[in-house]
C-alpha positions in Angstrom: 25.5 26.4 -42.9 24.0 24.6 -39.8 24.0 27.1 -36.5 23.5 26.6 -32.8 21.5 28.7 -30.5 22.6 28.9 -27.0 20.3 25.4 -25.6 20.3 22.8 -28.4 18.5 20.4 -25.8 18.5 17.2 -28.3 21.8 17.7 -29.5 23.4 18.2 -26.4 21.1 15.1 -24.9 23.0 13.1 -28.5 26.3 14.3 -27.2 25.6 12.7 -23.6 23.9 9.5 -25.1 27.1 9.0 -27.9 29.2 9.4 -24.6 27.8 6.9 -22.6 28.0 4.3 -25.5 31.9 5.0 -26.1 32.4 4.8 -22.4 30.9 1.9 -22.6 33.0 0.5 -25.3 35.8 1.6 -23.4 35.6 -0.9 -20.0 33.6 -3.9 -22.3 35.9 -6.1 -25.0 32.9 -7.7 -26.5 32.9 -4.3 -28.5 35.6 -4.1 -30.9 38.8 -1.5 -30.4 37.9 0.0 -34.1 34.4 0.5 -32.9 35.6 2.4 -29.7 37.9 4.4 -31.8 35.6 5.2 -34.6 33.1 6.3 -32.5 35.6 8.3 -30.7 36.7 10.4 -33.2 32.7 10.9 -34.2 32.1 12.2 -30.5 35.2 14.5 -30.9 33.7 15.9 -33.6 29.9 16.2 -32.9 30.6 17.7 -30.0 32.6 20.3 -31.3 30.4 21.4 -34.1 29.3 24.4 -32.2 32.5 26.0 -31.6 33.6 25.0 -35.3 30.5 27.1 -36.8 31.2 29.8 -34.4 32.8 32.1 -37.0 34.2 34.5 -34.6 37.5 35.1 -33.0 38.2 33.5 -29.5 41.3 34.3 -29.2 43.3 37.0 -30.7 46.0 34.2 -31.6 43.4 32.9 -33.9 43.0 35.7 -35.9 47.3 36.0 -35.8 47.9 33.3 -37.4 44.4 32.9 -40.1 46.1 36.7 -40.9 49.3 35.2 -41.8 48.0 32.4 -43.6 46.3 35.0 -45.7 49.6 36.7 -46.6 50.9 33.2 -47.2 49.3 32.5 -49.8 49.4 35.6 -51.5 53.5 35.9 -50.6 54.2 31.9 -49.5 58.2 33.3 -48.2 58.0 33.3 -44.3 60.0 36.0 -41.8 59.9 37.9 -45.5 55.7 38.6 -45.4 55.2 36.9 -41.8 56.8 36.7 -38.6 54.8 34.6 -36.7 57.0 35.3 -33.5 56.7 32.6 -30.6 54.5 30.6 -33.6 55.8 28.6 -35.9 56.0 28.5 -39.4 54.1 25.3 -39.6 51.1 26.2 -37.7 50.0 28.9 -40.1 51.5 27.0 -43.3 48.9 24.6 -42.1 45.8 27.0 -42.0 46.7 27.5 -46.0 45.1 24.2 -46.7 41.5 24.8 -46.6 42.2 28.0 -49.2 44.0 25.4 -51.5 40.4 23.5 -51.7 38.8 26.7 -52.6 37.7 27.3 -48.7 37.9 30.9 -46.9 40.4 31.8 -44.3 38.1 32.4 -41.4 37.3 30.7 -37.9 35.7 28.0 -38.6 38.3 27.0 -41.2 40.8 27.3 -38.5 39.1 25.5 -36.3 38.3 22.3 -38.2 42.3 22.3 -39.0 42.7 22.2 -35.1 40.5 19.7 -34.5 42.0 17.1 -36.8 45.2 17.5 -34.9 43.3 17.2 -31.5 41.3 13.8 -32.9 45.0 12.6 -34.7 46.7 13.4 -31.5 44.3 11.1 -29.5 44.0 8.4 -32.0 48.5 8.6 -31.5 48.2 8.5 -28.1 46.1 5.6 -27.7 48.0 3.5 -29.7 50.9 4.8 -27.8 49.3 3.3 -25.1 48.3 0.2 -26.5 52.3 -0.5 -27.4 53.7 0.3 -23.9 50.6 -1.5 -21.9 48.1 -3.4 -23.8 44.8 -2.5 -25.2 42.7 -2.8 -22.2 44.6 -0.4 -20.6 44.3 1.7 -23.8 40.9 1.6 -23.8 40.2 2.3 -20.4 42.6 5.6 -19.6 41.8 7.0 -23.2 38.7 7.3 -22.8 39.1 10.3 -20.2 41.5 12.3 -22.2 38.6 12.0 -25.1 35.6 13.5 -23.2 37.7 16.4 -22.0 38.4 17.8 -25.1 35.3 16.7 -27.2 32.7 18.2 -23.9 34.9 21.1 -22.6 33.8 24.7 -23.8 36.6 26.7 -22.0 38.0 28.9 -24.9 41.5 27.8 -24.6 40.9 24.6 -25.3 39.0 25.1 -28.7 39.7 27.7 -30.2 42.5 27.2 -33.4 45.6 27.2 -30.6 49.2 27.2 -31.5 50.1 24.0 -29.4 47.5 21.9 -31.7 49.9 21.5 -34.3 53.0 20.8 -31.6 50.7 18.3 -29.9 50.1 16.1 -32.9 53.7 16.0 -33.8 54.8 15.0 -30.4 52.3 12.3 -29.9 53.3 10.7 -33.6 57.3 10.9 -32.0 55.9 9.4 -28.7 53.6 6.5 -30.8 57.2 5.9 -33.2 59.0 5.7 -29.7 56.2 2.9 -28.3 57.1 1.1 -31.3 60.4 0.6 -30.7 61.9 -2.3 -28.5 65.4 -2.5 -27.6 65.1 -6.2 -27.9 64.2 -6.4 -31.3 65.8 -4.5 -34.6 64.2 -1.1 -34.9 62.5 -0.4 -38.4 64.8 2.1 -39.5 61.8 4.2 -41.8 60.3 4.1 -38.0 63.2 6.0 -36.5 63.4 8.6 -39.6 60.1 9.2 -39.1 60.2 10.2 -35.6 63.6 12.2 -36.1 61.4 14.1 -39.0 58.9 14.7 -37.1 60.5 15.9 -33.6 63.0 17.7 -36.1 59.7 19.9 -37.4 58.5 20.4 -33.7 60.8 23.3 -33.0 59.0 25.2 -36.4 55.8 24.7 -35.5 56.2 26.0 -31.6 59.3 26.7 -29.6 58.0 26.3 -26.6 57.5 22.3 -27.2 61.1 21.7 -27.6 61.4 20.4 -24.2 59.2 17.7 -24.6 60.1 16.3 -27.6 63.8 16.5 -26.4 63.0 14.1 -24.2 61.2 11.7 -26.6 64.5 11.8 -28.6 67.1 11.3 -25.7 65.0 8.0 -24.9 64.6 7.0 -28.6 68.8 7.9 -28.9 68.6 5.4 -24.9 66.8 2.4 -27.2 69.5 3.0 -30.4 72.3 3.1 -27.7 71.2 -0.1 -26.2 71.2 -1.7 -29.8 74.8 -0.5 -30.4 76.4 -1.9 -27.1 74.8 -5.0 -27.7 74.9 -5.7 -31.8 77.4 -2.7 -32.7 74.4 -1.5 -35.1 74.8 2.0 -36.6 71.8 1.9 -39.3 69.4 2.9 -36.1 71.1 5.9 -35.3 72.2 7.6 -38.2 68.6 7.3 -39.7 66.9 9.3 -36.4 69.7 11.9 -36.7 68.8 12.1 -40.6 65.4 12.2 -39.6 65.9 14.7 -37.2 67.8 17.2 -39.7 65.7 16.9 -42.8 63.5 20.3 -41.5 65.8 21.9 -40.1 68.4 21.5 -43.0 64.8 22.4 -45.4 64.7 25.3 -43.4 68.2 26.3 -43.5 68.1 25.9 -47.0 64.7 27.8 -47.7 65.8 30.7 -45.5 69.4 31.3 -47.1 67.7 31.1 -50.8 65.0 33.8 -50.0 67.2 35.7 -48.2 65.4 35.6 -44.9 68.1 33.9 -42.8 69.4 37.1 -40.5 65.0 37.7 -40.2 64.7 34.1 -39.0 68.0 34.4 -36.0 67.0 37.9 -35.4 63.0 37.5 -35.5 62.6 33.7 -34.4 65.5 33.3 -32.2 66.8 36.6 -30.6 63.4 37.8 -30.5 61.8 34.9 -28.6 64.8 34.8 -26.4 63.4 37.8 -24.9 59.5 36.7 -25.0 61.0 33.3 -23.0 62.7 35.3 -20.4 59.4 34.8 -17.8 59.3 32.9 -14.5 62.5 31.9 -13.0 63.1 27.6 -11.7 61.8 28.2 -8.6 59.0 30.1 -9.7 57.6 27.0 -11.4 55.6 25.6 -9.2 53.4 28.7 -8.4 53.5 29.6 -11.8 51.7 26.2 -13.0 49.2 26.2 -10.2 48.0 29.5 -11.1 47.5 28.6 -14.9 45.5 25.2 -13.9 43.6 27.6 -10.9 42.1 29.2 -14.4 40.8 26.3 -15.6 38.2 24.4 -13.8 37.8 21.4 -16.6 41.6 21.0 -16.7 41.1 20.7 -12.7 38.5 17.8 -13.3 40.6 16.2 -16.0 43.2 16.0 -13.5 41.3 14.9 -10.1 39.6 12.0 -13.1 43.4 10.9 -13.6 44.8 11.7 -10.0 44.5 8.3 -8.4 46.4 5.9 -11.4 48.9 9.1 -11.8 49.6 8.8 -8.1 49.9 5.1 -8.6 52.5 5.4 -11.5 54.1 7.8 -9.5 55.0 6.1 -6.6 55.7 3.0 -9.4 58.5 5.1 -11.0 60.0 6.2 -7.6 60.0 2.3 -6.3 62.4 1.8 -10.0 65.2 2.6 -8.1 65.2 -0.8 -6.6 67.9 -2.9 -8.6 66.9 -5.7 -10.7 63.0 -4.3 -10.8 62.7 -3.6 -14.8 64.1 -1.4 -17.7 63.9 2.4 -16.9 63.0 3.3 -20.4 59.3 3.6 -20.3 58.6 5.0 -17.1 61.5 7.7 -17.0 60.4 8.7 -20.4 56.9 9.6 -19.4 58.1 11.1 -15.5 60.7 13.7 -17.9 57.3 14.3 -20.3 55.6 15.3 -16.8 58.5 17.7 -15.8 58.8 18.6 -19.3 55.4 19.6 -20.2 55.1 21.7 -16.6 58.3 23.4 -17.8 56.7 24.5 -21.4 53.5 25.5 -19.5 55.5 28.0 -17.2 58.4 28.7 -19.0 57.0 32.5 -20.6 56.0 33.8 -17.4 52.6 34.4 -19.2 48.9 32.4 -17.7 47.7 31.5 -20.8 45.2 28.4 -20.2 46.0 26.6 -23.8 49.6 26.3 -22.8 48.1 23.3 -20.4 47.7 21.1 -23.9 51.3 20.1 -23.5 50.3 18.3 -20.3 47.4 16.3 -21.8 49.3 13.2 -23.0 52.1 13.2 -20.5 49.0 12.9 -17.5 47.6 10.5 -19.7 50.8 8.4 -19.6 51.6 8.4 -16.2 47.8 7.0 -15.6 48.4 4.8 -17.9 51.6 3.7 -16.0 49.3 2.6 -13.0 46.0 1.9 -13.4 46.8 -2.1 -13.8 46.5 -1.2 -9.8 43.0 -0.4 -9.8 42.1 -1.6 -13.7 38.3 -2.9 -11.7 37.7 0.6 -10.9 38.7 2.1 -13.9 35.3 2.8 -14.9 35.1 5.5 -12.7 37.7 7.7 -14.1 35.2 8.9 -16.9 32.6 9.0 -14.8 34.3 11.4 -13.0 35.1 13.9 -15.7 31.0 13.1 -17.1 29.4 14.2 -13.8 31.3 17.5 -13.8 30.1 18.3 -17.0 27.0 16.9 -17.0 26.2 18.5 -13.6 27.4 21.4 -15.0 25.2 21.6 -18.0 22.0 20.7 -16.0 23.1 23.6 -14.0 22.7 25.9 -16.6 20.0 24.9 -18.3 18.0 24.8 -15.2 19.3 28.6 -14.0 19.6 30.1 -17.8 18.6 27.5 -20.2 22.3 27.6 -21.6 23.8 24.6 -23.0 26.2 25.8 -25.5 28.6 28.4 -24.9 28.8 29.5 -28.5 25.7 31.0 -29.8 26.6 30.5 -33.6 22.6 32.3 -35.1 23.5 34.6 -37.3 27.5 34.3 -36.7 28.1 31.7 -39.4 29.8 34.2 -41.7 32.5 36.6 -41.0 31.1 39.7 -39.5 32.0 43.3 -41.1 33.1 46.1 -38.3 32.9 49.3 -39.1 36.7 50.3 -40.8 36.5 47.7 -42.3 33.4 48.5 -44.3 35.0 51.0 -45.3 37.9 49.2 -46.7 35.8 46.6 -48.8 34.4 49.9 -50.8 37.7 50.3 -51.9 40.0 47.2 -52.0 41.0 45.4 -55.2 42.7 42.4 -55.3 46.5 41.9 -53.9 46.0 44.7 -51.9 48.0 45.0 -48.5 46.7 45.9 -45.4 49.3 47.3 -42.5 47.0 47.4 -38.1 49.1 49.6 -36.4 48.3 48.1 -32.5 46.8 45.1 -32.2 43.6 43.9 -33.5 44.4 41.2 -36.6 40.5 40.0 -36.8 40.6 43.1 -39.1 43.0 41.3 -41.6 40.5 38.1 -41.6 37.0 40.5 -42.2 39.2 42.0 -45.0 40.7 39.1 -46.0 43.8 41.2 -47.0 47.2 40.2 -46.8 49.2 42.1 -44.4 51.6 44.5 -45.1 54.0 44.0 -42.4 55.7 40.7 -41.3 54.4 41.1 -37.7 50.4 41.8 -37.9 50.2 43.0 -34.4 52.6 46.0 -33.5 53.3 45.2 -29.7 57.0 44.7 -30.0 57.8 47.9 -32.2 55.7 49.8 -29.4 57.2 48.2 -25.7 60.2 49.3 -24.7 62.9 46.0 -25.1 66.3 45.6 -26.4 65.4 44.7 -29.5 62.6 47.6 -30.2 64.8 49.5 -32.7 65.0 46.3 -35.0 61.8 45.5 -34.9 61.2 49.3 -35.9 63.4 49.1 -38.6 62.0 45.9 -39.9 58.3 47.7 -40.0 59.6 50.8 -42.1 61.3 48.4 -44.4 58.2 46.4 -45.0 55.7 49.4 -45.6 58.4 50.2 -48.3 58.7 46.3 -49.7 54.0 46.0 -50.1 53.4 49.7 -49.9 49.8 48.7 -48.6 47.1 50.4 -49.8 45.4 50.7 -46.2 47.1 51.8 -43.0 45.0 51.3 -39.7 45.5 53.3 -36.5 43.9 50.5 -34.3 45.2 51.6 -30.8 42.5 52.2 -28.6 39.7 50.5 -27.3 39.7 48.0 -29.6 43.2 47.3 -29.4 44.5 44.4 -27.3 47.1 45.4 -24.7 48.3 48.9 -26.4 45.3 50.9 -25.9 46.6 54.4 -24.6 46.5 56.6 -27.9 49.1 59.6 -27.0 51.9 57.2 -26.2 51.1 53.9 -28.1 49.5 55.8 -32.1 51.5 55.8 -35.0 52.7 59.1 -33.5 54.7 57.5 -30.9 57.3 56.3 -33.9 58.1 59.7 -35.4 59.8 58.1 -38.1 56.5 56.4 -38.6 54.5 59.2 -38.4 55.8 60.7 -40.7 56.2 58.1 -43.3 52.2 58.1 -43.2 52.1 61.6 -43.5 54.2 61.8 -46.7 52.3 58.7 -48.4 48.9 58.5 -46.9 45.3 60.4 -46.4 43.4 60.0 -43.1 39.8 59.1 -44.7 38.4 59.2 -41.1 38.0 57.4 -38.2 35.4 54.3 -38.0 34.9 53.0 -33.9 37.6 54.4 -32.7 40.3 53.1 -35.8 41.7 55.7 -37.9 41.9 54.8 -41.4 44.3 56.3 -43.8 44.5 55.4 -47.6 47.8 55.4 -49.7 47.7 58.9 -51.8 47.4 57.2 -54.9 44.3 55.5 -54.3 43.0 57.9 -52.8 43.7 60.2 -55.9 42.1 57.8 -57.8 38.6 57.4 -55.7 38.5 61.0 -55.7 38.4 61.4 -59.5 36.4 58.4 -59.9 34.0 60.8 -57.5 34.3 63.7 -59.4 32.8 61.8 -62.7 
């Protein structure tokens, strides 16, 4: 597999030169909109080669969910072998795919999934654009949106994030809602289609369900219009079909495996909790502390800030009578409020929650740059100098380029525990982290024995601790893994304090391990302890 060191000079110069030609293409018609596009999607992706080689984890969400899409496909039934919790099933059903084409689970897998949502997304969101303003416009606001996320390095923005998946769903429901024209009959496939696929937002991330309830309260705004005026029903009652088919799926799915009470208790209560974060008026603060963390969302922004201004002040002026229909612009002013609401919702500064704001920014340029369309070529340029300046600065202080050294990390790396648990796995073994560390289920590649791969919410004190307890027991019992791991410690994220967070902590735990497991050592600071019957078994395979 091809690597990067840390200053790939002619690639990088490539990158720049590939840029200038699609920002090119963007401001000059004599180039052809599939041209733009096309080479769009190749700068996407050339540009993120780095990062997708990078077989390392970024972000201990990555190696969550590539754990649970390893269980997945070894037990497909999720909230019975994974409990994603504020994750969605979807997102992790989606990381199965490169396994069914004979692929590994790892990063890079993961990572290459992610970026077909990001390119899909933008390829939606232009012709979103395109349906609401015309292709000039298109052209020439798109192209900023594009060269944040194919030149950005900031982890949160490329590593395999759980809002990828959300993203792409909620700019196909926004491209279906351009579509539709409250002059003209609606396509009623169109309208099933974006019910379908706002009805699967909510299982692929909870946190997105603001947004796309917006895009269907304006899509319902359209069908109402059509029924006051033509007394049509077909509009309607194909986007509510649309919008039950998943749910209805998942109903279904959950009450025939049994894993119904798991999915209101685990998915619902659960999250209830994990959403209890920053208060309304805490909103504001909140969301300019998470974009104070991230300097390229900063430029993306200040690139955008004049034509959002512009459509701003467009919307506001709406309330004149007899200016135009509301439809489009109070569509994208709730996606604004919307998105800023997702973003702070949790409580939690977590830069990748700022993908929800991407196209709704986008959208509200859009809305205004026919007031400075001659200067529009400036908005890239904006977003280009930062990062060009930025690279030149480190090439000439460090000779960095690339933020992901990939020489010699292009294959899964082996720590020490689990080195010692490929001497002895066999295949369909289970594999239960106690703490929380999941890159160890992805160097295994073992299913995990638990539904929830990280132990956080079984070690916090909450309301709903006890369950979650309960649930763990019961699991350990249901896969009886064949390797338990003590991971809390150093290399634990967030529970790191041994006497008060280790299996000892949950007696009933402790003592489970005791009566059906052998400590085999410890390995970096990660006990390891075999089930009793392997271990009998290496033992005597020993003794020959």
């Amino acid at each position: 597999m091809i690597s990067f060191d840390n200053s790939p000079p002619v690639y990088w110069l490539i990158g720049y030169l590939l840029a200038g030609f699609v920002i090119l293409a963007s401001q000059y018609k004599s180039v052809s909109t599939r041209t733009y596009l096309l080479t769009g999607v190749i700068l996407i992706v050339f540009m993120r080669l780095p990062v997708i080689v990078f077989n390392r984890e970024l972000n201990q969400d990555e190696s969550q969910m590539l754990s649970h899409a390893i269980t997945l496909f070894q037990d497909p039934v999720y909230w019975r072998s994974v409990d994603g919790t504020t994750i969605g099933p979807l997102d992790n059903y989606l990381l199965v795919i490169p396994k069914l084409f004979g692929f590994q689970l790892d990063y890079s897998s993961a990572r290459f999934m992610g970026l077909l949502c990001v390119a899909g997304a933008w390829l939606l969101l232009f012709s979103s654009i395109k349906n609401w303003f015309g292709t000039a416009i298109a052209r020439r606001i798109s192209i900023v949106p594009l060269l944040f996320v194919a030149f950005t390095q900031e982890i949160d923005f490329v590593h395999y994030s759980s809002e990828q998946l959300p993203v792409l769903l909620l700019a196909y429901c926004v491209w279906q809602l351009s579509r539709l024209d409250p002059k003209m009959a609606p396509a009623t496939s169109g309208l099933y289609f974006l019910g379908l696929a706002a009805g699967a937002v909510p299982f692929s991330k909870l946190q997105a369900i603001p947004l796309v309830a917006v895009l269907v309260l304006s899509a319902f705004w359209i069908v109402f219009q059509r029924f006051q005026r033509y007394n049509e029903w077909k509009s309607a009652i194909a986007l509510i079909l649309g919008g039950l088919t998943i749910p209805l799926f998942f109903l279904a799915f959950t009450l025939f495996f049994g894993v119904f009470d798991d999915f209101i208790d685990f998915y619902l209560l659960g999250n209830a909790i994990y959403a209890g974060g920053a208060g309304f008026l805490d909103i504001p603060s909140q969301f300019f502390k998470i974009i104070a963390l991230s300097t390229d969302f900063q430029f993306f922004s200040l690139a955008l800030i004049v034509p959002m201004v512009i459509g701003l002040v467009r919307i506001v002026r709406l309330h004149l009578p007899g200016k135009m229909d509301f439809h489009v612009p109070f569509t994208i002013i709730l996606l604004i409020l919307a998105s800023i609401y997702a973003v702070t919702k949790s409580g939690n500064d977590f830069i990748h929650y700022l993908n929800f704001c991407i196209i709704p920014w986008t959208l509200l340029a859009a809305y205004g740059l026919s007031a400075v369309e001659t200067w529009s070529c400036a908005f890239p340029a904006v977003i280009m100098l930062w990062f060009g300046g930025y690279d030149a600065l480190h090439f000439v202080k460090e000779r960095r380029l690339n933020a992901f050294d990939s020489v010699g990390k292009t294959r899964l790396q082996e720590s020490p525990v689990v080195t010692e648990i490929l001497k002895r796995r066999k295949e369909g073994d289970y594999m239960v982290v106690w703490g929380w560390n999941c890159s160890y289920y992805v160097e295994a590649q073992l299913a995990q024995g638990t539904a929830e791969n990280h132990s956080e919410r079984s070690i916090f004190e909450h309301p709903m601790r006890d369950t979650y307890r309960k649930r763990y027991l019961s699991d350990l019992g249901r896969t009886q893994p064949a390797f338990v791991l003590d991971a809390v410690g150093k290399n634990s994220h967030w529970v790191q304090d041994k006497k008060t967070q280790g299996i000892e902590s949950y007696p009933e735990l402790n003592q489970y391990i005791r009566s059906h497991y052998t400590l085999l050592g410890e390995y970096d600071d990660v006990r390891l302890y075999v089930r009793n019957d392997r271990m009998a078994v290496l033992r005597a395979a020993t003794l020959r």
